[in-house]
C-alpha positions as CSV (number, residue, x, y, z in Angstrom):
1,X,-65.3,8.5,49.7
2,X,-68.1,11.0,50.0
3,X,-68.9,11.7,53.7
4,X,-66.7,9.4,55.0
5,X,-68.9,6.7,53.2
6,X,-67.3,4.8,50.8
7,X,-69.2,4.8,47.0
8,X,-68.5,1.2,45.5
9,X,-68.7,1.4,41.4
10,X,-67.9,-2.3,40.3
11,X,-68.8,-5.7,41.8
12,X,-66.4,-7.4,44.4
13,X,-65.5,-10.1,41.0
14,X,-64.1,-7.3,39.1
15,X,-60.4,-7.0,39.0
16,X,-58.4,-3.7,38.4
17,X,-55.5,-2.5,37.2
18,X,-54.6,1.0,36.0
19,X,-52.4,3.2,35.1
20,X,-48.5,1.9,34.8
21,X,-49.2,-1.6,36.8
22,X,-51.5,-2.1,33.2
23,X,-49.1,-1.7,31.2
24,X,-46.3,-3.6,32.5
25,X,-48.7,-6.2,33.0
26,X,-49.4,-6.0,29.4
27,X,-46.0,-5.7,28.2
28,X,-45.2,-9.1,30.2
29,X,-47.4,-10.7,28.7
30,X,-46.7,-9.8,25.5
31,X,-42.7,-10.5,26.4
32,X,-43.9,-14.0,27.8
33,X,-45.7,-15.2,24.8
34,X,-42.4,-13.9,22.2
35,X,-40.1,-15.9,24.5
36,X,-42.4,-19.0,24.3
37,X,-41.9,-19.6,20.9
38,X,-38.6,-17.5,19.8
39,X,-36.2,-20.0,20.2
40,X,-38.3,-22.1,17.2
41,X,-37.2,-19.0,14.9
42,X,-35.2,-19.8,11.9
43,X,-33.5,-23.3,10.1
44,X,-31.9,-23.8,12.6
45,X,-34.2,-23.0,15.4
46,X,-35.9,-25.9,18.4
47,X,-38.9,-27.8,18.7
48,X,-41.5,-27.7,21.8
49,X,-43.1,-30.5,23.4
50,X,-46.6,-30.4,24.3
51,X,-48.3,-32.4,26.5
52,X,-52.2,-31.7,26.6
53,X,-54.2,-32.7,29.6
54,X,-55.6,-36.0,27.4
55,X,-51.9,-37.1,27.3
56,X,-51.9,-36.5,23.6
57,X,-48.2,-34.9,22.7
58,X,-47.6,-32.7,19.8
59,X,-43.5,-32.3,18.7
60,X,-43.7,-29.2,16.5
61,X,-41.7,-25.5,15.7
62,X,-44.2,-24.1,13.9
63,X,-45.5,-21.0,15.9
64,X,-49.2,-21.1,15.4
65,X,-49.1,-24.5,16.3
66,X,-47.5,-23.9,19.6
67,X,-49.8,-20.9,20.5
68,X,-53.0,-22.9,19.8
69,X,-51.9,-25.3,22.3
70,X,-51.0,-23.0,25.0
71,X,-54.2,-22.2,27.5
72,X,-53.4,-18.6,28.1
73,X,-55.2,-16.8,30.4
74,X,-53.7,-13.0,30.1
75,X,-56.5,-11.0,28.1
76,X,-53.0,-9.3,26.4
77,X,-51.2,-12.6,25.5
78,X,-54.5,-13.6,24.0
79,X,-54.3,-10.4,21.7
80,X,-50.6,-11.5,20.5
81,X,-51.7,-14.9,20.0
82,X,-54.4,-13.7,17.8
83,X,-51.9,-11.7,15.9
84,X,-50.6,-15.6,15.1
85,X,-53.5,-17.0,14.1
86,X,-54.3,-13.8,12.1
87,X,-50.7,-14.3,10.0
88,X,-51.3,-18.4,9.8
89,X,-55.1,-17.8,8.0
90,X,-53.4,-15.1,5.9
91,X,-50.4,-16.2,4.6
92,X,-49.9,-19.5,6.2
93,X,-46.5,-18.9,7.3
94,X,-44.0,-16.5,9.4
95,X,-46.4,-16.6,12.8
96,X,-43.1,-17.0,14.8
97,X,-41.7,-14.1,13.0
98,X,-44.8,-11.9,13.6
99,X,-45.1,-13.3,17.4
100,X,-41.5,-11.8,18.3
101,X,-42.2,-8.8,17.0
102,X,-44.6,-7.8,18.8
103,X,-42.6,-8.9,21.9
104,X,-39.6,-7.0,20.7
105,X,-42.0,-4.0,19.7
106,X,-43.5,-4.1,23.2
107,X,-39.7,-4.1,25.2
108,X,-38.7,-1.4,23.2
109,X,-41.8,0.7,24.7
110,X,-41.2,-0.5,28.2
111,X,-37.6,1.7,27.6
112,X,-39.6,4.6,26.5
113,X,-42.1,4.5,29.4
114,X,-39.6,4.3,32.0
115,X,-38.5,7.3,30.4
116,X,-41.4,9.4,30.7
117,X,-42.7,9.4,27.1
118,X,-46.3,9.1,27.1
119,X,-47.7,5.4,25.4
120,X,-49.6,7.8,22.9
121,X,-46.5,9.4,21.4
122,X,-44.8,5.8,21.3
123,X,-48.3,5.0,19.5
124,X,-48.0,7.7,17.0
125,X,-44.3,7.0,16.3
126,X,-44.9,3.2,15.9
127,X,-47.7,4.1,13.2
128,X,-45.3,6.4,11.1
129,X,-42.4,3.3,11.7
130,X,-44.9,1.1,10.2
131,X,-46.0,3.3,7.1
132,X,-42.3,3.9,6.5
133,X,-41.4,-0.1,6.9
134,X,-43.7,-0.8,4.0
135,X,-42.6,1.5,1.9
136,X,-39.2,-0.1,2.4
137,X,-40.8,-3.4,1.8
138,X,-42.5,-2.1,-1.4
139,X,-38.8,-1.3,-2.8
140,X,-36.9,-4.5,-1.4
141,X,-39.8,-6.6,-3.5
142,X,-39.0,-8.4,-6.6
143,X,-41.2,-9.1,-9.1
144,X,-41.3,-13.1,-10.1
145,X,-43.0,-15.0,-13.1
146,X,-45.9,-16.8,-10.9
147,X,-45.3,-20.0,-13.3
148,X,-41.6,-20.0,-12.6
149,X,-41.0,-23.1,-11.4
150,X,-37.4,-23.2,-9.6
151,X,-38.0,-19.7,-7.7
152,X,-41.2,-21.4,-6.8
153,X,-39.4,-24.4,-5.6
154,X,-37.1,-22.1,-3.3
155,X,-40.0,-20.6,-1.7
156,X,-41.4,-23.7,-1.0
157,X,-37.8,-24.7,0.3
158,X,-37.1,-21.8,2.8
159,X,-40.6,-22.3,4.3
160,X,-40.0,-25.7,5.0
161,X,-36.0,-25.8,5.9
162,X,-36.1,-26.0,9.8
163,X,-38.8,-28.3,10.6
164,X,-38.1,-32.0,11.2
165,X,-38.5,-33.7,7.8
166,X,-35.2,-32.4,6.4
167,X,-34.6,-35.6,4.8
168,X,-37.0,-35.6,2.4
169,X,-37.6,-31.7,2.1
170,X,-36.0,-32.5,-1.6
171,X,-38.7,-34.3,-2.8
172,X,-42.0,-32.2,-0.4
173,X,-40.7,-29.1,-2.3
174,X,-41.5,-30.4,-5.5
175,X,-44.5,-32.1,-4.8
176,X,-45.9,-29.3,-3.2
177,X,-45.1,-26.6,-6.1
178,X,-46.3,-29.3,-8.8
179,X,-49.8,-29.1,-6.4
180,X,-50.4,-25.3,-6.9
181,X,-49.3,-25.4,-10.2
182,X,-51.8,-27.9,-10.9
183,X,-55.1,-25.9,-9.5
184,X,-53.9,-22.5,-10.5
185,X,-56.0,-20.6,-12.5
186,X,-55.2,-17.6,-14.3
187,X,-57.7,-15.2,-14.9
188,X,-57.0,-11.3,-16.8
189,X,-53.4,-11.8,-15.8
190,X,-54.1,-12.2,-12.6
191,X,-53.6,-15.9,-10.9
192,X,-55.9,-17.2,-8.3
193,X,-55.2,-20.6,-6.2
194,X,-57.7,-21.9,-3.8
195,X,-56.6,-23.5,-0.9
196,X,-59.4,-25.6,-0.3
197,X,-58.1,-27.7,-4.3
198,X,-55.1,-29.0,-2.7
199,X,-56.0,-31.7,-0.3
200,X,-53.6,-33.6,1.9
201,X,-54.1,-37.1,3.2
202,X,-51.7,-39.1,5.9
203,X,-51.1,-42.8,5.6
204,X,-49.0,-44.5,8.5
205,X,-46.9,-47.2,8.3
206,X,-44.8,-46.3,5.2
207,X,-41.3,-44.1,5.1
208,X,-41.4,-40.1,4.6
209,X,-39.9,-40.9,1.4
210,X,-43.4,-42.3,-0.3
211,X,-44.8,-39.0,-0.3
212,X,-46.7,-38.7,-3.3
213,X,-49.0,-36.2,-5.3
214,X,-52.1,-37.9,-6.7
215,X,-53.9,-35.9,-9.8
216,X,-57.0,-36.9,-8.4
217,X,-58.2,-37.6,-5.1
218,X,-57.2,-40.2,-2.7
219,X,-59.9,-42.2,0.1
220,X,-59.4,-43.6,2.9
221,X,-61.8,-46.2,1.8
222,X,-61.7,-49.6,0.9
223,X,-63.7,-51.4,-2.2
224,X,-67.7,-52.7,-0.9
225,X,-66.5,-56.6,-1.8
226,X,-64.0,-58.5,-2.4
227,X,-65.3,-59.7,-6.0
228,X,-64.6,-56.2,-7.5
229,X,-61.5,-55.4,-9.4
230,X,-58.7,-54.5,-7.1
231,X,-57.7,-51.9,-9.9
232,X,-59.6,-50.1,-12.6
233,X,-57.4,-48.3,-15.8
234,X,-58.6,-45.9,-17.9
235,X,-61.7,-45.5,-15.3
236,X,-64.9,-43.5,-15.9
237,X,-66.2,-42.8,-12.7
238,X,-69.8,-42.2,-11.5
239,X,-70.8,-40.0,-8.3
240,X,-73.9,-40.7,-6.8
241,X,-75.4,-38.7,-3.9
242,X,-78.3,-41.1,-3.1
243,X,-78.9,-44.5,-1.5
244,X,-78.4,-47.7,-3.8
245,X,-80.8,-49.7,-1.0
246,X,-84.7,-49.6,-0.5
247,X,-85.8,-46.4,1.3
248,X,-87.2,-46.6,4.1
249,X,-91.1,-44.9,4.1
250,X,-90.9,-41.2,5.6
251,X,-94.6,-42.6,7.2
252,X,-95.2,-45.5,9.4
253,X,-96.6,-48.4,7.2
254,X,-97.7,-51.8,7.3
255,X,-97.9,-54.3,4.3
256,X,-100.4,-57.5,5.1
257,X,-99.6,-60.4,3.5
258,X,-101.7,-63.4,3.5
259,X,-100.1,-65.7,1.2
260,X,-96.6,-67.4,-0.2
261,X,-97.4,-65.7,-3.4
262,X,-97.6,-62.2,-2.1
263,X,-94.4,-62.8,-0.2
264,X,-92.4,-64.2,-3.5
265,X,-94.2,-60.9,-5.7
266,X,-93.2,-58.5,-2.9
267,X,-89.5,-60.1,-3.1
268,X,-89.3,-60.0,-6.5
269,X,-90.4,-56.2,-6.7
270,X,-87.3,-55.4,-4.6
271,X,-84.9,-57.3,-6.6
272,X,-86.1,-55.6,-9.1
273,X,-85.9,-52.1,-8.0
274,X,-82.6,-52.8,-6.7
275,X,-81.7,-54.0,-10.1
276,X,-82.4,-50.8,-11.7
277,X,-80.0,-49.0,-9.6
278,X,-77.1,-51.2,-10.9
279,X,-78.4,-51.1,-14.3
280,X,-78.4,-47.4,-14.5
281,X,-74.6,-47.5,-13.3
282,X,-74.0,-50.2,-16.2
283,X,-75.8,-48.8,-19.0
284,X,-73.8,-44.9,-18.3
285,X,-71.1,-47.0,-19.7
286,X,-68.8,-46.3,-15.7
287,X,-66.6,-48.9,-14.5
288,X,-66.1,-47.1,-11.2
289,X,-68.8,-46.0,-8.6
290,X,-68.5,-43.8,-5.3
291,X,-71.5,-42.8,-3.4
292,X,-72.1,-40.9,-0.9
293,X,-75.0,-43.5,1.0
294,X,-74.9,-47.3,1.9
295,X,-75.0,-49.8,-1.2
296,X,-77.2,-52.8,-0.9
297,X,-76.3,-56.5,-1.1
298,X,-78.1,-56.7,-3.7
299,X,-76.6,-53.5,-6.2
300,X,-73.4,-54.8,-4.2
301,X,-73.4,-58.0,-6.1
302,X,-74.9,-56.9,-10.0
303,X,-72.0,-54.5,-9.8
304,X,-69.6,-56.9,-9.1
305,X,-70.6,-58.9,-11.9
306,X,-70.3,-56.5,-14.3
307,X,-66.8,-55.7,-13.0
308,X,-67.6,-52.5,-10.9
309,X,-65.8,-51.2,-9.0
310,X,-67.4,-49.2,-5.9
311,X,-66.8,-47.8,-3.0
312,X,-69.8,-47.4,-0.4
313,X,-70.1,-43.9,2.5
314,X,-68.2,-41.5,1.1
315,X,-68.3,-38.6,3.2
316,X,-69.9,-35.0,1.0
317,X,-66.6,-33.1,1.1
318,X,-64.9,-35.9,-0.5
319,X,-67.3,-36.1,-2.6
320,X,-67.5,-32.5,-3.9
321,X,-63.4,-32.6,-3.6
322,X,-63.8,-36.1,-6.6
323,X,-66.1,-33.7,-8.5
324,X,-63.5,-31.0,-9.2
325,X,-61.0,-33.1,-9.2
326,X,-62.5,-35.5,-11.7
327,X,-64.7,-33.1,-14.0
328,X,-67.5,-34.7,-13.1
329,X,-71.2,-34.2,-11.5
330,X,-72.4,-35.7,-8.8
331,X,-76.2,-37.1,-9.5
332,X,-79.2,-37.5,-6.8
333,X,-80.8,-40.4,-8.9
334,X,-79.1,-42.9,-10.9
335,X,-81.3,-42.8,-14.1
336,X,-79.4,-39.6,-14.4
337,X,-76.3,-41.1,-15.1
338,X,-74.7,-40.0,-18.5
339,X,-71.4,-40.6,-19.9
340,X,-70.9,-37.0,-20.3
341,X,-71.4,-36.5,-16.4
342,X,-68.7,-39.2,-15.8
343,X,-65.4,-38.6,-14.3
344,X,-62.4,-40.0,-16.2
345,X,-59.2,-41.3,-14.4
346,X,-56.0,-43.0,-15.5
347,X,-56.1,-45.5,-12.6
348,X,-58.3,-45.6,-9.7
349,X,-56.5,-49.0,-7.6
350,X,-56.9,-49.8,-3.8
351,X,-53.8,-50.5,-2.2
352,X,-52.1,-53.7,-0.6
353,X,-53.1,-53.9,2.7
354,X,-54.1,-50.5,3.2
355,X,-57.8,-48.8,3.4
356,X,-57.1,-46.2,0.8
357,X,-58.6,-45.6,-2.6
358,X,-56.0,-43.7,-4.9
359,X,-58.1,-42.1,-8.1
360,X,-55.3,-40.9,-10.4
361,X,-54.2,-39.5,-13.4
362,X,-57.4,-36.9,-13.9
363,X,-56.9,-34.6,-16.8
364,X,-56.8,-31.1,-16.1
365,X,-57.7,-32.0,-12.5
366,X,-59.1,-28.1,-10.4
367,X,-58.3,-30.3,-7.2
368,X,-55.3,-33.0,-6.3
369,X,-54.2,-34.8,-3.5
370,X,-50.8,-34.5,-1.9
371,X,-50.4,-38.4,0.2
372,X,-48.2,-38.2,3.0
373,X,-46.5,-41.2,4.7
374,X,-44.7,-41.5,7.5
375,X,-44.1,-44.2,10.5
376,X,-45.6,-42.5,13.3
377,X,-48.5,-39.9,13.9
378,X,-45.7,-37.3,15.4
379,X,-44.6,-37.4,11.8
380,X,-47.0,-37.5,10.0
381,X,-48.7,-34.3,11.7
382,X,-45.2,-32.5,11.1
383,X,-44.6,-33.3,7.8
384,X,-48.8,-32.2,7.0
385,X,-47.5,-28.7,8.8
386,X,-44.8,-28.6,6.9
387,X,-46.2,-29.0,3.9
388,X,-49.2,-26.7,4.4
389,X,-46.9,-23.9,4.9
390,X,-45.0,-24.8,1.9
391,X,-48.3,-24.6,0.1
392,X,-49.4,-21.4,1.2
393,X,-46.6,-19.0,1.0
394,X,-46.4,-21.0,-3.3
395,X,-50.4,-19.9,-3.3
396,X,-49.2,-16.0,-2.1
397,X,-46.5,-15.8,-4.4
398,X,-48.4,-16.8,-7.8
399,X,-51.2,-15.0,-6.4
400,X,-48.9,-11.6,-5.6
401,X,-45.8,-12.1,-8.1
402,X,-43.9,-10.2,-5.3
403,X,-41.0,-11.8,-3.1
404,X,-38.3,-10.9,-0.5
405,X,-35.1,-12.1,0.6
406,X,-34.7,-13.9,3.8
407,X,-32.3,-14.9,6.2
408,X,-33.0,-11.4,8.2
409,X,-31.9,-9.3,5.3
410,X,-35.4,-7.2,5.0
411,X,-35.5,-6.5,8.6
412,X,-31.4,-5.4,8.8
413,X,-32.1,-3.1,5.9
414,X,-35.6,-1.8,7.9
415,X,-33.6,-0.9,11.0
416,X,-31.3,1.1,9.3
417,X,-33.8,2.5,7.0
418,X,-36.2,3.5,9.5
419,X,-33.7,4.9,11.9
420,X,-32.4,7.3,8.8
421,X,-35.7,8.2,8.2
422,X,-36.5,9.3,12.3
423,X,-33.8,11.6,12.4
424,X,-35.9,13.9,9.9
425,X,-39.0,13.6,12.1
426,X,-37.5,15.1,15.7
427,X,-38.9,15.6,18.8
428,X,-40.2,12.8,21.1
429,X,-41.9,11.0,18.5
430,X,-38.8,10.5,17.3
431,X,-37.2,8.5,19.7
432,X,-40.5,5.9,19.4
433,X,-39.4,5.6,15.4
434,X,-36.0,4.8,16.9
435,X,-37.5,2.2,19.5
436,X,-39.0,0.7,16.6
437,X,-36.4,0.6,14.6
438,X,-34.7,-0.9,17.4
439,X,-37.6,-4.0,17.4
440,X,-36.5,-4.9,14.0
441,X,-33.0,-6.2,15.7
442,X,-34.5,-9.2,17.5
443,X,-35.2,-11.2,14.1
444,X,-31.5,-11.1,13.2
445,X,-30.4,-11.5,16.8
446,X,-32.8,-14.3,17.2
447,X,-31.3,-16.2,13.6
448,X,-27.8,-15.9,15.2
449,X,-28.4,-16.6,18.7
450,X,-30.4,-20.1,17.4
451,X,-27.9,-20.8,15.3
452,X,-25.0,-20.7,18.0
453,X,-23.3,-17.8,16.6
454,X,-21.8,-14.4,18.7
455,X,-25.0,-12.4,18.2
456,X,-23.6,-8.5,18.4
457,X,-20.5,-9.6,16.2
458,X,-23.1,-11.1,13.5
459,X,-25.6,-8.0,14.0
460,X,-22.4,-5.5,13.0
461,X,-22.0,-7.6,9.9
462,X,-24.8,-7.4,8.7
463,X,-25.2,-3.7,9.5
464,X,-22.1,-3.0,7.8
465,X,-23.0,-5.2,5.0
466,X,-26.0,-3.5,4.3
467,X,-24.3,0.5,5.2
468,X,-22.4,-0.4,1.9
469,X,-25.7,-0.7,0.1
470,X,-25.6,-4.5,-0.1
471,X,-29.4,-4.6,0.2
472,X,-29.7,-7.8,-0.1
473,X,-27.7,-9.5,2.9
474,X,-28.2,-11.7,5.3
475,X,-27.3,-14.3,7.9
476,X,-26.4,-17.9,6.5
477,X,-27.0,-19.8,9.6
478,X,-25.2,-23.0,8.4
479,X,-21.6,-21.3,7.8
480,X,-22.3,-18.0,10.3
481,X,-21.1,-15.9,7.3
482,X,-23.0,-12.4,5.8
483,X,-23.8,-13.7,2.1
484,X,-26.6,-12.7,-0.7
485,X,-29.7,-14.3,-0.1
486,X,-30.7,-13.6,-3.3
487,X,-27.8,-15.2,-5.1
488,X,-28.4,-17.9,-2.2
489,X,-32.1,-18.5,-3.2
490,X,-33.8,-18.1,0.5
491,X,-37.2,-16.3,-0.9
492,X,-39.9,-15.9,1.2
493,X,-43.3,-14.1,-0.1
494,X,-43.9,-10.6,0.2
495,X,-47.2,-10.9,1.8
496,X,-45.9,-13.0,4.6
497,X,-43.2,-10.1,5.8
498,X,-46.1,-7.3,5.3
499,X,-48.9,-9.1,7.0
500,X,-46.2,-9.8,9.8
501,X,-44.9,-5.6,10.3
502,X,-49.1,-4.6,10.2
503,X,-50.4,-7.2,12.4
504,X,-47.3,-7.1,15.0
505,X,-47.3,-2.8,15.0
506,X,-51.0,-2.7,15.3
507,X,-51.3,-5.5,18.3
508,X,-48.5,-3.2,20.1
509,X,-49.8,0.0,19.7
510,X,-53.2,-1.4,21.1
511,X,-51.8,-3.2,24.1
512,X,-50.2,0.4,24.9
513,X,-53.0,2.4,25.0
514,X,-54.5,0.3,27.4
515,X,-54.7,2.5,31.0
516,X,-57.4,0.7,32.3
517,X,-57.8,-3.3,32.8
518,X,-61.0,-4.7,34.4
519,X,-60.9,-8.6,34.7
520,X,-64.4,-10.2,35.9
521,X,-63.4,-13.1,37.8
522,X,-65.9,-16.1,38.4
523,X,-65.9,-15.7,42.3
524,X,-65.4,-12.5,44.2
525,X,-61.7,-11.1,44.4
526,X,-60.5,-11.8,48.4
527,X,-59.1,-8.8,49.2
528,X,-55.6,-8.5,50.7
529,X,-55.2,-12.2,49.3
């Protein structure tokens, strides 16, 4: 008011809140979003059903799933969803894990608050908790041979146990650490995967249990005719970019013919010129053809006769996926074909009674195909997340040589570490290292309460457990008993529990320096409404 005439700053759209009604609004939100998905937490954690506005329905536990699907409105629970998304492109797992802890991070600071201690202090002493968490991290590591196989296999294992293809987790964890193995490249000591080399493809209508890795690349093609071999062995296999058809002219054109010779001539020219295309693909010395552009009638039926095998539209990424895979190039013009440029394959068959290509058997393939089948879409989409994961957190530890133990044993010991480590700090900022601290409880609390267990009587085990220096304890959720997870073989990647303490600690001490929220609505805010 100046005058007694009021000054008005911001449009009648714009929203406000400030002060303490901020940030409990952002601490709900945060709170809302952890609760949403903690229950998924763990082996033995739920599934969520969601129903999209299309009627499609997704059955999943995975977090980042679950947090794409939701439409969330709150500019803070957007923030903590992007801390999910952040973790999944990262390290491809532990979104849940990260999601909760921002939740938990965020209650702890609601405690403080109502307590008078300013959200900058809590700030500051959430920073030191996190430099300190990592340093525990850093000591709690264990350094791993990136080729060894079985520890490989029980990374693979623990990211996969909970999800709902159990039954055949077995034979995914296998096929999944064969994959990496198979693209890896070492480099200087240092080992390198790609994630873009391991391809999965779905197939309905078979059992879970035909999961398969393909050395090669698999289509979800069929052959151009039915006169080509249903299977090729010892395949060498030619990639062509081009159309095998007549072109048509980039400039309108009209040929005037005026006679049945001239008709018979002009005839004869394309026969011809569609002859040289399959002759080109004959004399390279392939037996199998995939290109990228239509194949005409014609080329269709010379390569038939020569016992060709081709396959018509292949769309570019599968095409550049064949070309690592295979070892081969891809050509723009046929009379480029050379048998050193050829691609050489085991087997490339076509199924019975299925649209898919399988190209197998590659030597020293930089790219392979992991097949999934299963008897319904829900499945199949599960099983792909399930095994993405299980690829991911393989890629992070070959790439890192650096695991942890799971089962909540890192974040029992980072509790009790961090605690130790506030009481040398003192004053307020010392009772925000606490809070933190403190955040670190949920995961073990979570793991128990999913599991059906007492939750304070399994948090004092494990407390205990690890006051006697047994660093490496955790929460079996299966028998509700404190064991070593190391002697156990739960293993999760290094990179997965960092990425998760950094992303969660930085979203919360953002959220609680917000003061000041100004939300622009589409229509003016009704006031009193």
């Amino acid at each position: 008011m100046l005058g007694g005439q009021p000054i008005i700053i911001l449009k009648d759209n714009v929203e406000r809140n400030r002060g303490r009604e901020a940030q409990r609004s952002n601490i709900a939100a945060a709170k809302a979003i952890s609760s949403a998905v903690r229950t998924t937490l763990g082996p033995r954690g739920m599934d969520k059903m969601l129903v999209a506005g299309t009627g499609d329905v997704t059955i999943t536990n995975d977090g980042a799933t679950i947090l794409q699907e939701l439409s969330v409105q709150h500019p803070g629970a957007k923030m903590v969803i992007e801390v999910a998304m952040a973790q999944d492109d990262e390290v491809g797992d532990g979104t849940t894990t990260a999601v909760v802890l921002v939740g938990s991070m965020m209650e702890q600071a609601e405690h403080l608050i109502a307590k008078k201690i300013h959200p900058t202090v809590i700030a500051q002493g959430y920073r030191m908790g996190m430099k300190k968490a990592l340093e525990i991290l850093d000591d709690l590591s264990i350094d791993m041979d990136p080729y060894d196989r079985e520890k490989l296999i029980r990374i693979a294992d623990t990211a996969m146990t909970g999800k709902s293809i159990e039954s055949v987790k077995g034979k995914l964890n296998a096929i999944v650490v064969d994959s990496v193995l198979a693209v890896a490249e070492k480099d200087d000591k240092k080992v390198t995967v790609d994630p873009e080399n391991v391809m999965i493809k779905k197939q309905k209508g078979e059992t879970m249990d035909d999961a398969e890795l393909v050395r090669g690349i698999a289509l979800d093609k069929a052959r151009i005719s039915e006169d080509m071999p249903r299977k090729v062995k010892n395949a060498k296999i030619a990639l062509v970019a081009t159309p095998l058809e007549i072109k048509k002219t980039q400039v309108k054109a009209k040929i005037k013919i005026s006679s049945s010779d001239q008709i018979n001539a002009f005839s004869v020219q394309e026969r011809e010129a569609l002859k040289k295309y399959a002759d080109a693909v004959i004399k390279s010395g392939a037996n199998v053809l995939l290109c990228q552009k239509g194949v005409a009638d014609a080329v269709q039926y010379y390569l038939a006769h020569a016992g060709i095998f081709a396959v018509e539209d292949v769309p570019e990424k599968d095409m550049k996926y064949a070309a690592r895979a295979l070892n081969a190039e891809i050509v723009t013009k046929t009379e480029d074909l050379t048998p050193e440029i050829l691609g050489n394959a085991e087997l490339v068959e076509q199924e019975e009674n299925a649209d898919i290509i399988k190209i197998s058997g590659c030597e020293n393939p930089k790219a392979v195909t992991i097949l999934l089948r299963g008897s319904s879409d829900y499945l199949l989409e599960e099983l792909e997340r399930a095994v993405v994961d299980g690829t991911r957190v393989v890629m992070d530890v070959m790439e890192d040589g650096k695991l942890v133990v799971g089962g909540a044993s890192v974040e029992t010991e980072l509790l009790m570490k961090i605690r130790e480590y506030a009481e040398s700090v003192g004053g307020r900022v010392q009772l925000a290292i606490e809070a933190y601290a403190d955040a670190f409880e949920i995961i073990p609390v979570t793991l128990a309460e999913n599991s059906g267990y007492n939750t304070i009587d399994k948090l004092v085990d494990l407390k205990n457990a690890h006051a006697k220096g047994k660093k490496h304890a955790g929460l079996n959720v299966y028998t509700g008993k404190v064991v070593d997870m190391l002697k156990e073989g739960v293993l999760e990647p290094k990179r997965s529990k960092r990425q998760s303490i950094q992303s969660a600690t930085e979203a919360a001490t953002l959220l609680l320096r917000v003061d000041d929220m100004m939300i622009t609505r589409d229509h003016p805010v009704t006031q009193g409404a």
